[in-house]
Structure formats: structure tokens, C-alpha cells
N, CA, C and O atoms as a GROMACS GRO file, in nm:
protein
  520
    1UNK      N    1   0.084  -0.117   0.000
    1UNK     CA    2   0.000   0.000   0.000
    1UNK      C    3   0.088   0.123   0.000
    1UNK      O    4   0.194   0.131   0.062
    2UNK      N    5   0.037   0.214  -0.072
    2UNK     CA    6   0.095   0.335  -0.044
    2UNK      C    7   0.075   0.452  -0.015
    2UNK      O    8  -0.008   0.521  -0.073
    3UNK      N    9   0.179   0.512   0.121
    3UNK     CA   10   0.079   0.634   0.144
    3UNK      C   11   0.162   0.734   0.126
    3UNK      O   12   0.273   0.724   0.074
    4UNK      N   13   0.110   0.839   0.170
    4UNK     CA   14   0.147   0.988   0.108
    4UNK      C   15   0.287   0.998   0.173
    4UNK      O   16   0.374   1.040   0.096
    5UNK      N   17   0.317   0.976   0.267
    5UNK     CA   18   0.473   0.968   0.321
    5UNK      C   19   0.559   0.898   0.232
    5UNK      O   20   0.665   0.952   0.200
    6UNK      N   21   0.530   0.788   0.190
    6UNK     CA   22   0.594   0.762   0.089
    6UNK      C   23   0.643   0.821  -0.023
    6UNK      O   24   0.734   0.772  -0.089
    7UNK      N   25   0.565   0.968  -0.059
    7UNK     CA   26   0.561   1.015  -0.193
    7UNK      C   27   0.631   1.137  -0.165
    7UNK      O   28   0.633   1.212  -0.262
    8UNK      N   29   0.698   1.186  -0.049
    8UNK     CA   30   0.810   1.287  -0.051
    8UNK      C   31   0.918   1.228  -0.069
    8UNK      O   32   0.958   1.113  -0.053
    9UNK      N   33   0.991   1.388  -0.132
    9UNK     CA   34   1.126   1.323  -0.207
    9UNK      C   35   1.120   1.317  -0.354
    9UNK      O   36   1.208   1.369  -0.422
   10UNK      N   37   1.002   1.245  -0.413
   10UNK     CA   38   1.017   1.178  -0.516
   10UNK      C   39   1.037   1.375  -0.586
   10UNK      O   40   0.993   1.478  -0.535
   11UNK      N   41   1.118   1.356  -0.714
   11UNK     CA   42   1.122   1.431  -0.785
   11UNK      C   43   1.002   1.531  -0.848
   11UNK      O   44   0.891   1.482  -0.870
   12UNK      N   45   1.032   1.683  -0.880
   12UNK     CA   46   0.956   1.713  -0.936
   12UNK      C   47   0.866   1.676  -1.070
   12UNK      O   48   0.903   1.602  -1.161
   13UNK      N   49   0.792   1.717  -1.066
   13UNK     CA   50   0.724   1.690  -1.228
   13UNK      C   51   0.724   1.788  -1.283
   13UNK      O   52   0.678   1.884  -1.221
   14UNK      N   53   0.782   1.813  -1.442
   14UNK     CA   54   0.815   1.859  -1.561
   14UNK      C   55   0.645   1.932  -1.535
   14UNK      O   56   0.538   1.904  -1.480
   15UNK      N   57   0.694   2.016  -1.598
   15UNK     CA   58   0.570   2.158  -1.639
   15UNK      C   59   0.553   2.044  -1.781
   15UNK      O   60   0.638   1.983  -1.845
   16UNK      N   61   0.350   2.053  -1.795
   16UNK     CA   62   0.318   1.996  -1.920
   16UNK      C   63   0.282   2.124  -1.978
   16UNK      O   64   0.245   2.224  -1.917
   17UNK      N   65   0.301   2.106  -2.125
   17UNK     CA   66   0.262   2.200  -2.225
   17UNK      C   67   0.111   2.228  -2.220
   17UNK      O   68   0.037   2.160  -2.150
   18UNK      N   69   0.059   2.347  -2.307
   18UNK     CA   70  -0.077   2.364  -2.276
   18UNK      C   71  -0.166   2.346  -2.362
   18UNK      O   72  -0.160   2.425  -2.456
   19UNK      N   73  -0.263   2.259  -2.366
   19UNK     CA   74  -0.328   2.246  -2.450
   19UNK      C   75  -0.374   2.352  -2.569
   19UNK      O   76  -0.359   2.472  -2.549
   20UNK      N   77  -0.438   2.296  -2.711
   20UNK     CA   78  -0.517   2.426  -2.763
   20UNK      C   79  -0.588   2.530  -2.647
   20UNK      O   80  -0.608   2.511  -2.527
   21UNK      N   81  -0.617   2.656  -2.736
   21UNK     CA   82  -0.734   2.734  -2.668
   21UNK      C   83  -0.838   2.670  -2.701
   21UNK      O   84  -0.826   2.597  -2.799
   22UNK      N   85  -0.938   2.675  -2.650
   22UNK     CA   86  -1.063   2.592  -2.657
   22UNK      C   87  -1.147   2.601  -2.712
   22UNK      O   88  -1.250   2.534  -2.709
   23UNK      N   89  -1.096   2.757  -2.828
   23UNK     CA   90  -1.216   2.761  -2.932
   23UNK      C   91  -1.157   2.706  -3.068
   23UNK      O   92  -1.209   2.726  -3.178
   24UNK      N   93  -1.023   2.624  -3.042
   24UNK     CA   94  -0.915   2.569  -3.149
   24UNK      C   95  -0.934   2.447  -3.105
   24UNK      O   96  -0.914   2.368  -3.197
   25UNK      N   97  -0.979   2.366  -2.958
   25UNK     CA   98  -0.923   2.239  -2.944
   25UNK      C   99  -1.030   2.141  -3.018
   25UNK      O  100  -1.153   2.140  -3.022
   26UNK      N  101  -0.907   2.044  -3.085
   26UNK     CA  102  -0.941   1.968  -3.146
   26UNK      C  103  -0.954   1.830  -3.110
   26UNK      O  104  -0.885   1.797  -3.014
   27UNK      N  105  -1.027   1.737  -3.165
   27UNK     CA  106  -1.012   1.633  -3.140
   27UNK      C  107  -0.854   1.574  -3.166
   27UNK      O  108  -0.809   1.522  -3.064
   28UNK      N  109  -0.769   1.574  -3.273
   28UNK     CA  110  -0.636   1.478  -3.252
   28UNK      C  111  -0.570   1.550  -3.134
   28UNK      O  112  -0.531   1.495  -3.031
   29UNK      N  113  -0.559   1.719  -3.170
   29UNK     CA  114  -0.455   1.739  -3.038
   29UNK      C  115  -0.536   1.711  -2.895
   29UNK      O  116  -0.477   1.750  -2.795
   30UNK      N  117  -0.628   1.666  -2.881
   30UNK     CA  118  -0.676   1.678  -2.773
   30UNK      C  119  -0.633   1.536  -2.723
   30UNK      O  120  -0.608   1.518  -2.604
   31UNK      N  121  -0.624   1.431  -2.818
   31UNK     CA  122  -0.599   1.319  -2.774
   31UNK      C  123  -0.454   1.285  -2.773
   31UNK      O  124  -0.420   1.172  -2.737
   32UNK      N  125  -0.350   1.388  -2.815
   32UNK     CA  126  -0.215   1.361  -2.837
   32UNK      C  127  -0.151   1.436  -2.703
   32UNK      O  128  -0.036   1.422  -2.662
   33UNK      N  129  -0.252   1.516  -2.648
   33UNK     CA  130  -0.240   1.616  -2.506
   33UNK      C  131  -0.288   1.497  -2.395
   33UNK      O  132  -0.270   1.513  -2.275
   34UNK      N  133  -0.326   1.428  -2.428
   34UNK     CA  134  -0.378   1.344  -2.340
   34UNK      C  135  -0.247   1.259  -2.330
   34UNK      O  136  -0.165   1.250  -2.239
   35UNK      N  137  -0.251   1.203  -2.444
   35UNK     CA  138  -0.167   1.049  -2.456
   35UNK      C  139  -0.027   1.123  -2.396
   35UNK      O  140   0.033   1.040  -2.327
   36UNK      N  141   0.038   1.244  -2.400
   36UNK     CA  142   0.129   1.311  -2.290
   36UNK      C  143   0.156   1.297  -2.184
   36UNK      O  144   0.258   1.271  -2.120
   37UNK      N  145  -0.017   1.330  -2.154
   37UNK     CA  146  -0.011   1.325  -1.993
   37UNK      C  147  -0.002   1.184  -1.951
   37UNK      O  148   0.107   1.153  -1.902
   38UNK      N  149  -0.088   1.094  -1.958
   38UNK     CA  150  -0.132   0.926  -1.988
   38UNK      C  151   0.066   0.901  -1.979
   38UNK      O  152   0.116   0.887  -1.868
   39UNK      N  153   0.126   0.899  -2.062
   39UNK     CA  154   0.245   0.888  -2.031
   39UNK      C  155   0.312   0.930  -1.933
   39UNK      O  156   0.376   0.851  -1.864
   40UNK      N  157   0.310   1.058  -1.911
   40UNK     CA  158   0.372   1.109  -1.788
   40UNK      C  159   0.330   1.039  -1.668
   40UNK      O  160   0.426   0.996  -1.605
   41UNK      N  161   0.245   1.020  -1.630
   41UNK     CA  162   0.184   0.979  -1.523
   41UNK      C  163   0.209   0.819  -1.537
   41UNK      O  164   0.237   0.773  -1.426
   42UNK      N  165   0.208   0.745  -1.615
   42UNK     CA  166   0.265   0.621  -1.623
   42UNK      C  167   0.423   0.611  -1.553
   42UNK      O  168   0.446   0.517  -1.477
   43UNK      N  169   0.492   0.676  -1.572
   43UNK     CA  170   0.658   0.724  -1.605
   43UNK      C  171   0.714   0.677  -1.705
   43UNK      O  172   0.831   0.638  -1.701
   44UNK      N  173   0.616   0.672  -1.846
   44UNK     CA  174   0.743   0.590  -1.967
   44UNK      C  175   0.775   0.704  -2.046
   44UNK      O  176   0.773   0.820  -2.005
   45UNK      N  177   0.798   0.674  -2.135
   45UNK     CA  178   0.828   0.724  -2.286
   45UNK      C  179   0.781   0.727  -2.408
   45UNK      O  180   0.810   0.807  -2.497
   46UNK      N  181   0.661   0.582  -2.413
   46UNK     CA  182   0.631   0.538  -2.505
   46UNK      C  183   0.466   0.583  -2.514
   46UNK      O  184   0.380   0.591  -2.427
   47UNK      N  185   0.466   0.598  -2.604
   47UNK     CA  186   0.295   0.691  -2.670
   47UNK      C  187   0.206   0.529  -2.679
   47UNK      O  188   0.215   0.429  -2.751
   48UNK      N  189   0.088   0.586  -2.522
   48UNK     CA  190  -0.025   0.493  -2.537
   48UNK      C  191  -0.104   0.493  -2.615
   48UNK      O  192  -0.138   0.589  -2.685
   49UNK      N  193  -0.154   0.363  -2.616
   49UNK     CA  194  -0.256   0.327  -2.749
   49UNK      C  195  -0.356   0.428  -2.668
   49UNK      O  196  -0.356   0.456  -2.548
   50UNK      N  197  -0.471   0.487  -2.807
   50UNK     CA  198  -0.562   0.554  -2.732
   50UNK      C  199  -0.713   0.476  -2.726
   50UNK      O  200  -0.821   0.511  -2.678
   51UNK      N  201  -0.675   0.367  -2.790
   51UNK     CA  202  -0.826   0.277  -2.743
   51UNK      C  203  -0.810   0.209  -2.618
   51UNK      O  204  -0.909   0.192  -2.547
   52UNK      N  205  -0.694   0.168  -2.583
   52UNK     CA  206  -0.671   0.066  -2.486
   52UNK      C  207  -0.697   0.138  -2.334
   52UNK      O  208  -0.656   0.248  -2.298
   53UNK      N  209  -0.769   0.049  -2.263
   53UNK     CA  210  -0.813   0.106  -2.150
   53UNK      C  211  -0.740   0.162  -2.023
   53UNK      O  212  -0.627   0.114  -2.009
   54UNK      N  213  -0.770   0.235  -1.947
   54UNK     CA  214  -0.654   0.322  -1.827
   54UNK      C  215  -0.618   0.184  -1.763
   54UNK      O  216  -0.513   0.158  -1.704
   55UNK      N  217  -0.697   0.122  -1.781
   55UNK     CA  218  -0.654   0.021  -1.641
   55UNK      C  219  -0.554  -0.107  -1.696
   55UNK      O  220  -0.475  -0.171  -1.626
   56UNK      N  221  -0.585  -0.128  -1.863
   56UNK     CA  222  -0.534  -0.206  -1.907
   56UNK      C  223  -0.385  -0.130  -1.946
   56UNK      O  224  -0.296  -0.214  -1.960
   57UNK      N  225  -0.357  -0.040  -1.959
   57UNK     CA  226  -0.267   0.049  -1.914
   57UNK      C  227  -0.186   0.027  -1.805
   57UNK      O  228  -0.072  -0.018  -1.802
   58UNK      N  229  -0.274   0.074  -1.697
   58UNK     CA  230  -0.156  -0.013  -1.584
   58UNK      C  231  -0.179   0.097  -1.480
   58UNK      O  232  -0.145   0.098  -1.362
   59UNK      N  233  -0.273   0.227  -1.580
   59UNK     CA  234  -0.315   0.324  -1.430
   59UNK      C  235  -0.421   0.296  -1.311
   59UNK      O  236  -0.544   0.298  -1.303
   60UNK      N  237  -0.313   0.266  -1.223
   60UNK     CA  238  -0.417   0.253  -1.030
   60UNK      C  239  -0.504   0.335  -1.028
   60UNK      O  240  -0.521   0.406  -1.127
   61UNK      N  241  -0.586   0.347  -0.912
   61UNK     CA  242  -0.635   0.475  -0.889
   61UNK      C  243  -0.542   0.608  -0.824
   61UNK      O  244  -0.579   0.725  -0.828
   62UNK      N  245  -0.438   0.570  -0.776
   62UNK     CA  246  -0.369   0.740  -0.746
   62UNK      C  247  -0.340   0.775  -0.836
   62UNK      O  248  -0.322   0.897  -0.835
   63UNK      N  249  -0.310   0.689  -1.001
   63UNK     CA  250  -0.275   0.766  -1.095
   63UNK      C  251  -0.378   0.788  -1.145
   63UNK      O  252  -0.348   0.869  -1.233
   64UNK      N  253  -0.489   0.771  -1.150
   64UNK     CA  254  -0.579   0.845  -1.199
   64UNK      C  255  -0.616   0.927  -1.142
   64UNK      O  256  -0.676   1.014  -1.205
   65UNK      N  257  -0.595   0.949  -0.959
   65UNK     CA  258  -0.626   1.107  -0.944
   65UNK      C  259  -0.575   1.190  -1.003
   65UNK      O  260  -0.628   1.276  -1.074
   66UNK      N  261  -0.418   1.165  -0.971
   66UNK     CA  262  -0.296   1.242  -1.039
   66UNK      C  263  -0.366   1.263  -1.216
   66UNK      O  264  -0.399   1.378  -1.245
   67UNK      N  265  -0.379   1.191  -1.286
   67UNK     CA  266  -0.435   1.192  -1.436
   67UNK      C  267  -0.508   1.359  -1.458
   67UNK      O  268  -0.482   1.455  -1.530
   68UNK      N  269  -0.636   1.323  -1.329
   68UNK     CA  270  -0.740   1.406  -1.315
   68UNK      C  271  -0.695   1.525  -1.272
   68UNK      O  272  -0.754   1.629  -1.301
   69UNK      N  273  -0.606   1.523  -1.212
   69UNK     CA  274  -0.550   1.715  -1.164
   69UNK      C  275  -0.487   1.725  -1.265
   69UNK      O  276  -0.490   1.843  -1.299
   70UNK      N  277  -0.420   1.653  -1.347
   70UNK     CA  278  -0.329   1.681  -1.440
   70UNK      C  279  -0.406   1.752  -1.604
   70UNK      O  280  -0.365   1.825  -1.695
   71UNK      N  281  -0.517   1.692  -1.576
   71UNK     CA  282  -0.645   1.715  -1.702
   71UNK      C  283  -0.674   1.860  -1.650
   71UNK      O  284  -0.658   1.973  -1.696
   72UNK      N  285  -0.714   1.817  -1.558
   72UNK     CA  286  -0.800   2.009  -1.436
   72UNK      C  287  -0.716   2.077  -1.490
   72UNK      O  288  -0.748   2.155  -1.580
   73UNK      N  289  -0.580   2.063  -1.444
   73UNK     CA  290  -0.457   2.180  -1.452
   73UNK      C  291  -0.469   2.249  -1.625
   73UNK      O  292  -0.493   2.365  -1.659
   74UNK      N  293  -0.446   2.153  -1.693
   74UNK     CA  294  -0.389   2.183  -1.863
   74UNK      C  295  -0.542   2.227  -1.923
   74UNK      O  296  -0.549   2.344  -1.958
   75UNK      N  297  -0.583   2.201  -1.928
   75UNK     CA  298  -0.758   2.225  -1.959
   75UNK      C  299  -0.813   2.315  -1.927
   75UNK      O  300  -0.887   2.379  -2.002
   76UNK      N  301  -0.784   2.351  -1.762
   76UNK     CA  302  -0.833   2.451  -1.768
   76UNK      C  303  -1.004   2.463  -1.712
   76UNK      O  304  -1.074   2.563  -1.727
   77UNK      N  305  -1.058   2.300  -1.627
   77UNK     CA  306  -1.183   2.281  -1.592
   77UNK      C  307  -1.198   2.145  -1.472
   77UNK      O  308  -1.135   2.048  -1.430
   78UNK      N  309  -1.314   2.210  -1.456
   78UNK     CA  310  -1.359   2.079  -1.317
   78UNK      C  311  -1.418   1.983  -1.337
   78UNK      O  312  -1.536   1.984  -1.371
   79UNK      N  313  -1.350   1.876  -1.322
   79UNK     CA  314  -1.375   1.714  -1.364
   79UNK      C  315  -1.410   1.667  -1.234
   79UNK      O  316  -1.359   1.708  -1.130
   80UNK      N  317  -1.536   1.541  -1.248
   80UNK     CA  318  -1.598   1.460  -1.153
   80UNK      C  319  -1.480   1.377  -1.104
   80UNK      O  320  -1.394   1.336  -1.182
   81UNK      N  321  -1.478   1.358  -0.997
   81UNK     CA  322  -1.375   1.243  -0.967
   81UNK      C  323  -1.335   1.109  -1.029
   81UNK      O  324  -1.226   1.051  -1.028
   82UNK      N  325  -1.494   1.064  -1.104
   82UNK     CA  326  -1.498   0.963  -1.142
   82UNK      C  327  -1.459   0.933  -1.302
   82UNK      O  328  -1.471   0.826  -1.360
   83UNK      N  329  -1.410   1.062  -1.357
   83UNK     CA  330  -1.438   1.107  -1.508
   83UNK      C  331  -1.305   0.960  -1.547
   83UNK      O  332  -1.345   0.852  -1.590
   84UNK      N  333  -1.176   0.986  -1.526
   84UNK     CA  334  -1.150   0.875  -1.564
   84UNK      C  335  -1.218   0.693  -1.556
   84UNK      O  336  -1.173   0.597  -1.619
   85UNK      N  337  -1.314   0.694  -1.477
   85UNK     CA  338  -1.376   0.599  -1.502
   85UNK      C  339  -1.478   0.558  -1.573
   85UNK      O  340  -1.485   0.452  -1.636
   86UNK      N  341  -1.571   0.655  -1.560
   86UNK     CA  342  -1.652   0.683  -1.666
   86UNK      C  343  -1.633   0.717  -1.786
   86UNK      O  344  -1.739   0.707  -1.847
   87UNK      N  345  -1.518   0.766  -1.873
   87UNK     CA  346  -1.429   0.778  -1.986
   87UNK      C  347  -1.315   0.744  -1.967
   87UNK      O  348  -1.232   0.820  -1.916
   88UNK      N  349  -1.271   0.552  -2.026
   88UNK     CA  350  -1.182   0.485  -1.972
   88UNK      C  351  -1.062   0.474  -2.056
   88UNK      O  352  -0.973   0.394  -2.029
   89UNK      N  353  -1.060   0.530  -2.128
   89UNK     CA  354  -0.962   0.548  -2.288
   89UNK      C  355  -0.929   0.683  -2.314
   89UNK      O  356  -0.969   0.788  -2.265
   90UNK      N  357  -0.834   0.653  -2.416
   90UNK     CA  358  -0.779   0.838  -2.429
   90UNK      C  359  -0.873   0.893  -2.469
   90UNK      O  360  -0.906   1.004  -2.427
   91UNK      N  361  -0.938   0.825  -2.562
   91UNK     CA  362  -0.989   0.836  -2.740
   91UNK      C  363  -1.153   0.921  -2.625
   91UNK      O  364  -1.182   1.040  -2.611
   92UNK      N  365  -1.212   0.814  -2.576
   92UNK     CA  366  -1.323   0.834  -2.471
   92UNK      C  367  -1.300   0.972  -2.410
   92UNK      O  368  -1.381   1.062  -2.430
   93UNK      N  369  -1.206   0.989  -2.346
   93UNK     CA  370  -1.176   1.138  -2.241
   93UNK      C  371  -1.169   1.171  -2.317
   93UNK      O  372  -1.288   1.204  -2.324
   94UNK      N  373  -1.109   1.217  -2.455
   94UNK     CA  374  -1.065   1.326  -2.516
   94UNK      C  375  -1.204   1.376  -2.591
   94UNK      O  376  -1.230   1.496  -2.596
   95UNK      N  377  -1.298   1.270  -2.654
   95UNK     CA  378  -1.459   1.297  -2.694
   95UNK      C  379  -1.479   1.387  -2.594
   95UNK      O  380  -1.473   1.505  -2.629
   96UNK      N  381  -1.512   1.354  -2.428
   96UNK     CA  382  -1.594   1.412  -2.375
   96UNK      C  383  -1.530   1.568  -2.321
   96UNK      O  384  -1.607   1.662  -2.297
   97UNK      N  385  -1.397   1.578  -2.309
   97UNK     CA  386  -1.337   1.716  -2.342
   97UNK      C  387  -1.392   1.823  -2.403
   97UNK      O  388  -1.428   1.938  -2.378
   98UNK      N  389  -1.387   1.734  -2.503
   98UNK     CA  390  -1.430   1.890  -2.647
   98UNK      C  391  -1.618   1.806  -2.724
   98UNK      O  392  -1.657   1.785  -2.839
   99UNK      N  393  -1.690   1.781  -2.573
   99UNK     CA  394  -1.808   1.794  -2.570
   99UNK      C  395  -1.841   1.679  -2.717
   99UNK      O  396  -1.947   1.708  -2.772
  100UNK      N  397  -1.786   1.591  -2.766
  100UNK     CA  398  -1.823   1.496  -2.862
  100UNK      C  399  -1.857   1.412  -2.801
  100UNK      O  400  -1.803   1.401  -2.691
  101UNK      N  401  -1.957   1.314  -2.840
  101UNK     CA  402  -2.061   1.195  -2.789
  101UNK      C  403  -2.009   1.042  -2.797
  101UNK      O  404  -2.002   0.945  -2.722
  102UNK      N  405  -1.966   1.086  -2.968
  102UNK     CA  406  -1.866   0.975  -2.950
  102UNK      C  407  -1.733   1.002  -3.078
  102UNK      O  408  -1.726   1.056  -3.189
  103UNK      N  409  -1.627   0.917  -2.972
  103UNK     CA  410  -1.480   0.986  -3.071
  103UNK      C  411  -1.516   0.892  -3.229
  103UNK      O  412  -1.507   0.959  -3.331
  104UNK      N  413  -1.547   0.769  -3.241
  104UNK     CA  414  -1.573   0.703  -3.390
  104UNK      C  415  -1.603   0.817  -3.473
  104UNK      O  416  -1.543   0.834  -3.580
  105UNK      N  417  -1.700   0.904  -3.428
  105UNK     CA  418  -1.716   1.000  -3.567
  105UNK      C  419  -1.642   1.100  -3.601
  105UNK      O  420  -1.677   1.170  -3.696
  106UNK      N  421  -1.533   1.127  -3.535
  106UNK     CA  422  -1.450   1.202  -3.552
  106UNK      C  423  -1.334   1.191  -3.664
  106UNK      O  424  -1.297   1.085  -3.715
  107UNK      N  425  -1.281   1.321  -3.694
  107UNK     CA  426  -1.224   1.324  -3.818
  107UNK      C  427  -1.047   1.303  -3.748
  107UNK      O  428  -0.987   1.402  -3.705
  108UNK      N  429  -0.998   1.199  -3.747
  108UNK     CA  430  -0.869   1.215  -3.738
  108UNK      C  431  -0.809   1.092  -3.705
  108UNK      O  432  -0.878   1.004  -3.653
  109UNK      N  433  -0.669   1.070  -3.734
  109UNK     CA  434  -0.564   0.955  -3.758
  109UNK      C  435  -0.507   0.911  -3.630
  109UNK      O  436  -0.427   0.978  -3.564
  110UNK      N  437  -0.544   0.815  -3.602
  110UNK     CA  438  -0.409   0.766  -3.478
  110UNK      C  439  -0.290   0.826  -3.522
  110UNK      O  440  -0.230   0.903  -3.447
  111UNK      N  441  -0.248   0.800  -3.637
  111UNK     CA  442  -0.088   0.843  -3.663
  111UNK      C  443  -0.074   0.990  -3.648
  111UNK      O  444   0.039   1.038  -3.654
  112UNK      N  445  -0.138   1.037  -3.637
  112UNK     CA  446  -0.138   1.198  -3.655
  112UNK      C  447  -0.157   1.254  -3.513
  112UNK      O  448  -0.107   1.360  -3.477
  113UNK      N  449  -0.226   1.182  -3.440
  113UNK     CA  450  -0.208   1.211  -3.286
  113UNK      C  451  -0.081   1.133  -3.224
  113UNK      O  452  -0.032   1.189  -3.126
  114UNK      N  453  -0.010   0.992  -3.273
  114UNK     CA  454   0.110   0.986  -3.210
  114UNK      C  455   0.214   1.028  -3.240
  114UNK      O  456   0.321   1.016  -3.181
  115UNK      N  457   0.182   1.098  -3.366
  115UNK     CA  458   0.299   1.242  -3.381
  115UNK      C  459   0.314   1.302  -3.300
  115UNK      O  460   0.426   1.287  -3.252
  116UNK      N  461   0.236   1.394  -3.236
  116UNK     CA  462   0.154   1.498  -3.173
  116UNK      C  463   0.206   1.471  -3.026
  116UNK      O  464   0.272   1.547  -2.957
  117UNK      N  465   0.155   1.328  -2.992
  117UNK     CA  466   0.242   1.303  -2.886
  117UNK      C  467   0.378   1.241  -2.860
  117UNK      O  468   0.444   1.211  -2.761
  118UNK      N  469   0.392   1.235  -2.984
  118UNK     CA  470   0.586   1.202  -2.931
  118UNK      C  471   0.635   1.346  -2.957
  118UNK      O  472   0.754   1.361  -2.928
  119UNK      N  473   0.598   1.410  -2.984
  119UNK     CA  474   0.609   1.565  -2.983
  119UNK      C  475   0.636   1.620  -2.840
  119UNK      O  476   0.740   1.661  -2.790
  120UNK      N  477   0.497   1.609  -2.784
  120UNK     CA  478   0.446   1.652  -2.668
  120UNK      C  479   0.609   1.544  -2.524
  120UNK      O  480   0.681   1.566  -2.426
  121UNK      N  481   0.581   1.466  -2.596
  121UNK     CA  482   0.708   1.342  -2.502
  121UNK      C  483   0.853   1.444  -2.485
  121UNK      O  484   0.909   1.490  -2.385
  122UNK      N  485   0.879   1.452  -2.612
  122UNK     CA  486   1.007   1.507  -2.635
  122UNK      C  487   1.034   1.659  -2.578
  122UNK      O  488   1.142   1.691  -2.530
  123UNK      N  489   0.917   1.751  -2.591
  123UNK     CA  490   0.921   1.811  -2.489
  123UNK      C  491   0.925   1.780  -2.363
  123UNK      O  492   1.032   1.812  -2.312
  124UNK      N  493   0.840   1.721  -2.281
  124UNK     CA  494   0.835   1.696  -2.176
  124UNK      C  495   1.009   1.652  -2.116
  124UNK      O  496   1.083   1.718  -2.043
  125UNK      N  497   1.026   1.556  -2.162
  125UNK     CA  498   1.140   1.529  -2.206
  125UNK      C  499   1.255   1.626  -2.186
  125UNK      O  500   1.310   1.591  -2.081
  126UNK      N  501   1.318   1.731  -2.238
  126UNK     CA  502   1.355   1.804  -2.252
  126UNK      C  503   1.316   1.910  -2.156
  126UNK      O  504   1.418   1.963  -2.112
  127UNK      N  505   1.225   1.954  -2.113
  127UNK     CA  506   1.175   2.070  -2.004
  127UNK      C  507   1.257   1.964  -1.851
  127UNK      O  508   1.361   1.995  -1.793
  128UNK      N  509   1.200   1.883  -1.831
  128UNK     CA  510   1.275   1.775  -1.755
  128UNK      C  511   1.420   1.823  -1.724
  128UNK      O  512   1.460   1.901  -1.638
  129UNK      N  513   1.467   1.775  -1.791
  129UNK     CA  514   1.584   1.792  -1.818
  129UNK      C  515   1.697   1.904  -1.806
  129UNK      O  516   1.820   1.898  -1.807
  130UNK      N  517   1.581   2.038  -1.792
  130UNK     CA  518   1.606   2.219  -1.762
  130UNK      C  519   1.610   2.217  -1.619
  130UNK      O  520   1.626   2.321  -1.556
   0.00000   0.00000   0.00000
């Protein structure tokens, strides 16, 4: 188990980049801003699938609080506690972000959002590193 005593010490976390403005945000960057964070909060490197589920992922629930302040923070809004559960995928959160019902009808490429986020990585990456 782990508790909050445990979690001093551990290193800072890298400033994340900021999403679109919100009369620009789109569905890919919204999901390539995600798959960022989704990484960060994992601790890898490697750009998650955005169908595959948080949990099949490997995010607990502290990382999904952490997820959820991390969404609040960059976004810019107040999320239910439960929002990562109730939208269990990137593809899912990133629909209900920018108010879409469902991401299938949306216009845009996996490949074009894991650009986007090895982008977003390499920054992160790099700010890190400052």
C-alpha cells in the first residue's frame, strides 16, 4: 500500500505544455495532449494506445487522481472524480473534453495524434531535463 509519506522526495514533475485554446481544441490534439499526460503519469516514454483502456494500461487509482489534476490543470476545468472511469480510454476522455458523444465520428488519424504526442514526449522530455 501506499501512502502519502511515501511520496516525498520523489522528484519534481516537468511543467506539461498547454493544451489548444478551446475555441481551437481539437479532437487529434486533444488526444495527443492526453496520450502526454497518460504517459507522464505512467513514467514511460512510449505513446499509449488511445483505445486501450486506463486500467489495461496499468493506471491505479492514485494515478488516476494524479491523471485528473493533471487534465484540471492543462484544460483549464472541473472534472468529476470519477471522469477517468466513466471515460476509460484516451480516445473516450478526449470525446468528452471537447463535448463529442462519441470519438468514432470524428475526423482524425491515430498516426497523426502519435505524432503529436511524441512531440508533446520530447518536450516533456527536454523541459525535464532544464
Amino acid at each position: 500500500m501506499l501512502f502519502r509519506s511515501d511520496l516525498r522526495g520523489s522528484p519534481p514533475v516537468a511543467s506539461t505544455p498547454r493544451p489548444p485554446k478551446q475555441e481551437t481544441l481539437t479532437f487529434p490534439a486533444t488526444v495527443a495532449h492526453l496520450q502526454a499526460l497518460v504517459a507522464r503519469v505512467l513514467g514511460g516514454q512510449t505513446v499509449p494506445d488511445t483505445e486501450q483502456g486506463f486500467a489495461e494500461l496499468g493506471l491505479d487509482s492514485l494515478m488516476a487522481v494524479e491523471l485528473k489534476k493533471l487534465v484540471e490543470e492543462t484544460f483549464g476545468r472541473q472534472l468529476s472524480a470519477t471522469v477517468v472511469f466513466n471515460y476509460p480510454s484516451i480516445s473516450r476522455l478526449a470525446a468528452h473534453l471537447i463535448g463529442q458523444s462519441d470519438p468514432a465520428v470524428t475526423p482524425s488519424t491515430p498516426q497523426a495524434a502519435a505524432v503529436d504526442a511524441r512531440q508533446l514526449l520530447a518536450q516533456l522530455a527536454q523541459e525535464a531535463e532544464e
